[in-house]
C-alpha positions in Angstrom: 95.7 116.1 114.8 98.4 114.7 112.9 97.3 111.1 112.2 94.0 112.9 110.7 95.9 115.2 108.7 98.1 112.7 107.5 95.1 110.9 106.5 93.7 113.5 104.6 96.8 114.3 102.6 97.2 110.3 101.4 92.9 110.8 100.6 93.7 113.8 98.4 97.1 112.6 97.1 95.2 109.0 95.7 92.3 111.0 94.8 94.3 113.3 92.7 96.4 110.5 91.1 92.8 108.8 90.1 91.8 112.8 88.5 95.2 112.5 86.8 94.6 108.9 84.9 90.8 110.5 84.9 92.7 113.2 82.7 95.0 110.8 80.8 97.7 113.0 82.7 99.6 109.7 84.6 101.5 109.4 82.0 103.6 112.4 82.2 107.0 111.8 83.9 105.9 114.1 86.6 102.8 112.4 87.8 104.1 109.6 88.9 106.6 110.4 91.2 104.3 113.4 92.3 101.6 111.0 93.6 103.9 108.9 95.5 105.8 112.3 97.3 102.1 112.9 98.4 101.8 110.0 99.5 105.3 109.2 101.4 104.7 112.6 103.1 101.5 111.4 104.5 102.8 108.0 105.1 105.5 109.6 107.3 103.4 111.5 109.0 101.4 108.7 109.8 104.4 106.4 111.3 105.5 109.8 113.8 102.3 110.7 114.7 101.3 107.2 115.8 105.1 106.7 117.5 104.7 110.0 119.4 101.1 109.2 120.6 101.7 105.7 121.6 105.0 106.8 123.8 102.4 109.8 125.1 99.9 107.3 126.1 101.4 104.2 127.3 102.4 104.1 130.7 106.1 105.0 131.2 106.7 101.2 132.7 104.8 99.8 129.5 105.9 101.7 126.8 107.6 99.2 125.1 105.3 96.2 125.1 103.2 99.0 123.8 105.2 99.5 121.2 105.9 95.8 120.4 102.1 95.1 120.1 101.3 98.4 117.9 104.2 97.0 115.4 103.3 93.5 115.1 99.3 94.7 114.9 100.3 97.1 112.5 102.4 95.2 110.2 99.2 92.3 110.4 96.7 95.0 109.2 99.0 96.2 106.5 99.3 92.6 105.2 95.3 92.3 105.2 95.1 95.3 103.6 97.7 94.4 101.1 95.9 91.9 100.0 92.3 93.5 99.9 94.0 95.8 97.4 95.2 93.5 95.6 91.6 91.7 95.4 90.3 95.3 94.6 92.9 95.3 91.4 91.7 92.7 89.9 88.3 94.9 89.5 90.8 97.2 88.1 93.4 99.3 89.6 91.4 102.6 90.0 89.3 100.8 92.4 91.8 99.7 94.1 93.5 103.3 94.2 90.2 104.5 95.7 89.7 101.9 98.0 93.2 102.5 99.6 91.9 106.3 99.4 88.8 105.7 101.5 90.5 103.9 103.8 93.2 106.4 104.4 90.4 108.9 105.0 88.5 106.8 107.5 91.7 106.3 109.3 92.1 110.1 109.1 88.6 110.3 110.5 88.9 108.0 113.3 92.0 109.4 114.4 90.3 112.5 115.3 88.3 110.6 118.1 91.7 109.3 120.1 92.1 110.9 123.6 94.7 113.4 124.1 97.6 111.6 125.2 99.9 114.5 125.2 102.3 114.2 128.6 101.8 117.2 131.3 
Protein backbone atom coordinates (compact mmCIF):
# COMPACT_ATOMS: atom_id res chain seq x y z
CA UNK A 1 0.00 0.00 0.00
CA UNK A 2 2.90 1.99 0.28
CA UNK A 3 4.44 1.84 -3.25
CA UNK A 4 0.73 2.98 -4.46
CA UNK A 5 0.64 5.71 -2.00
CA UNK A 6 3.97 6.81 -2.81
CA UNK A 7 2.81 6.95 -6.30
CA UNK A 8 0.04 9.03 -5.76
CA UNK A 9 1.86 11.61 -3.74
CA UNK A 10 4.79 12.11 -6.71
CA UNK A 11 1.16 12.19 -9.20
CA UNK A 12 -0.18 15.00 -7.10
CA UNK A 13 3.07 16.64 -6.16
CA UNK A 14 4.08 17.04 -10.38
CA UNK A 15 0.51 17.72 -10.97
CA UNK A 16 0.52 20.57 -8.60
CA UNK A 17 3.91 21.91 -9.68
CA UNK A 18 2.30 22.00 -13.45
CA UNK A 19 -1.11 24.03 -11.62
CA UNK A 20 1.64 26.23 -10.07
CA UNK A 21 3.53 27.40 -13.53
CA UNK A 22 -0.38 27.02 -14.79
CA UNK A 23 -0.72 29.94 -12.19
CA UNK A 24 2.50 31.77 -12.97
CA UNK A 25 3.18 30.77 -9.21
CA UNK A 26 6.77 28.64 -9.95
CA UNK A 27 8.37 31.44 -9.62
CA UNK A 28 7.98 32.17 -5.99
CA UNK A 29 11.01 31.06 -3.87
CA UNK A 30 8.69 28.67 -2.19
CA UNK A 31 7.45 26.60 -5.12
CA UNK A 32 10.26 25.25 -6.07
CA UNK A 33 11.68 23.62 -3.22
CA UNK A 34 7.98 22.77 -2.29
CA UNK A 35 7.50 20.54 -5.35
CA UNK A 36 10.68 18.73 -4.99
CA UNK A 37 9.90 18.00 -0.86
CA UNK A 38 6.71 16.33 -2.49
CA UNK A 39 8.43 14.73 -4.47
CA UNK A 40 11.65 13.29 -2.35
CA UNK A 41 8.92 12.17 0.17
CA UNK A 42 7.31 10.09 -2.35
CA UNK A 43 10.54 9.06 -3.86
CA UNK A 44 11.55 7.71 -0.48
CA UNK A 45 8.74 6.08 0.08
CA UNK A 46 9.04 4.39 -3.02
CA UNK A 47 12.84 3.13 -2.46
CA UNK A 48 11.53 1.52 1.35
CA UNK A 49 8.48 0.25 0.23
CA UNK A 50 10.05 -1.63 -2.65
CA UNK A 51 13.27 -2.76 -0.27
CA UNK A 52 10.85 -4.06 2.41
CA UNK A 53 8.65 -6.01 -0.16
CA UNK A 54 11.38 -7.51 -1.99
CA UNK A 55 13.20 -8.84 1.41
CA UNK A 56 9.23 -9.95 2.28
CA UNK A 57 9.06 -11.85 -0.85
CA UNK A 58 12.18 -13.29 -1.87
CA UNK A 59 13.09 -16.44 -0.46
CA UNK A 60 15.29 -16.13 2.71
CA UNK A 61 18.26 -18.20 0.69
CA UNK A 62 17.67 -15.67 -2.34
CA UNK A 63 17.23 -12.50 -1.00
CA UNK A 64 20.16 -11.09 -2.20
CA UNK A 65 20.40 -12.01 -5.78
CA UNK A 66 16.93 -10.56 -5.43
CA UNK A 67 18.08 -7.65 -4.49
CA UNK A 68 21.09 -7.40 -6.97
CA UNK A 69 18.67 -7.94 -9.87
CA UNK A 70 15.88 -5.34 -8.54
CA UNK A 71 18.91 -2.67 -8.36
CA UNK A 72 20.54 -3.20 -11.58
CA UNK A 73 16.76 -3.47 -13.26
CA UNK A 74 15.84 -0.51 -11.53
CA UNK A 75 18.65 1.67 -12.15
CA UNK A 76 18.13 0.40 -16.26
CA UNK A 77 14.49 1.59 -16.18
CA UNK A 78 15.46 4.91 -14.59
CA UNK A 79 18.04 5.53 -17.36
CA UNK A 80 15.18 4.77 -20.15
CA UNK A 81 13.00 6.82 -18.43
CA UNK A 82 15.55 9.54 -18.06
CA UNK A 83 15.83 9.86 -21.29
CA UNK A 84 12.08 9.55 -22.49
CA UNK A 85 11.79 12.72 -20.30
CA UNK A 86 14.16 14.24 -21.70
CA UNK A 87 12.68 13.48 -25.35
CA UNK A 88 9.37 14.73 -23.75
CA UNK A 89 11.21 18.19 -22.94
CA UNK A 90 12.00 18.95 -26.00
CA UNK A 91 8.06 19.14 -26.63
CA UNK A 92 8.37 21.41 -23.77
CA UNK A 93 8.99 20.82 -20.18
CA UNK A 94 5.30 20.66 -18.86
CA UNK A 95 4.90 17.62 -20.96
CA UNK A 96 7.53 16.27 -19.70
CA UNK A 97 6.43 17.13 -15.98
CA UNK A 98 3.24 15.33 -16.84
CA UNK A 99 4.63 12.54 -18.45
CA UNK A 100 6.82 11.74 -15.40
CA UNK A 101 3.38 12.35 -13.42
CA UNK A 102 1.45 9.66 -15.31
CA UNK A 103 3.97 7.41 -15.01
CA UNK A 104 4.38 7.81 -11.29
CA UNK A 105 0.54 7.21 -11.09
CA UNK A 106 0.51 4.02 -13.19
CA UNK A 107 3.34 2.79 -11.06
CA UNK A 108 1.13 3.72 -8.04
CA UNK A 109 -1.66 1.80 -9.78
CA UNK A 110 0.19 -1.24 -10.61
CA UNK A 111 1.61 -1.51 -7.35
CA UNK A 112 -1.76 -2.10 -5.92
CA UNK A 113 -1.94 -5.57 -7.86
CA UNK A 114 1.50 -7.08 -6.07
CA UNK A 115 0.79 -10.16 -3.79
CA UNK A 116 1.12 -9.71 -0.19
CA UNK A 117 4.47 -10.57 0.65
CA UNK A 118 4.33 -9.66 4.22
CA UNK A 119 6.37 -12.58 6.39
CA UNK A 120 4.02 -14.73 8.93
Amino acid sequence: MVLALSGAAGAATMAGALLLAWAGLIGQLWAGPAAIFGLMVAYHGVRQARSVWLVDYAPEARRASYTAVANTSIGIILLAVGAGGGALSLVSPAVAVAGFGALALLGGLLALGLPEAEEG
